[in-house]
C-alpha positions, 0 to 999 in steps of 0.5 A, spaced: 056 718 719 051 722 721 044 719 721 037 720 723 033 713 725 025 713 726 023 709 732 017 706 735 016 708 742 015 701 744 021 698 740 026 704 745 023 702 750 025 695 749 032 697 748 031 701 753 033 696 759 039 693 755 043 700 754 047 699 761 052 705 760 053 705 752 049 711 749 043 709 744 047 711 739 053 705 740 048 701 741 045 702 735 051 701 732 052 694 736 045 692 733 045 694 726 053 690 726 051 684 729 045 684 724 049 686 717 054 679 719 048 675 721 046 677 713 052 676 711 053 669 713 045 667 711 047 670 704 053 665 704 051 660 707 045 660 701 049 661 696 053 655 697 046 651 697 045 653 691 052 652 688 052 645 692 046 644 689 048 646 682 054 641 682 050 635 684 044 637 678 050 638 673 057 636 676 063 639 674 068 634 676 071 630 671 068 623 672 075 619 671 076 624 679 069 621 681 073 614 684 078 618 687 072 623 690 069 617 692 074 613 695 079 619 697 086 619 698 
């Protein structure tokens, strides 16, 4: 997909320097990737905070399996 991207020209000029061989375009691409998995693993790692926090506020675990957890297997 083609698209066009407004940039600050201090901001491409500081991308500028880490360019080495790959075109503006790859590294765009490399950026906007790397940013999308950091997203990723942020919103993953919130929506597991809040499940965990759920879960101790109003435990779903069936109180007779509390011992079992307690102690393991």
């Amino acid at each position: 997909m083609r698209t066009t991207v407004s940039l600050s020209d201090d901001l491409f000029r500081s991308a500028k320097p880490f360019l080495g061989k790959r075109s503006f375009s790859h590294f765009i691409r490399e950026a906007i990737r790397r940013y999308v998995i950091q997203l990723e693993r942020e919103r993953l790692a919130k929506e597991m905070e809040e499940g965990y926090r759920f879960e101790a506020e109003s435990p779903s675990l069936d109180p007779i399996w509390s011992t079992v957890e307690g102690d393991g297997l």
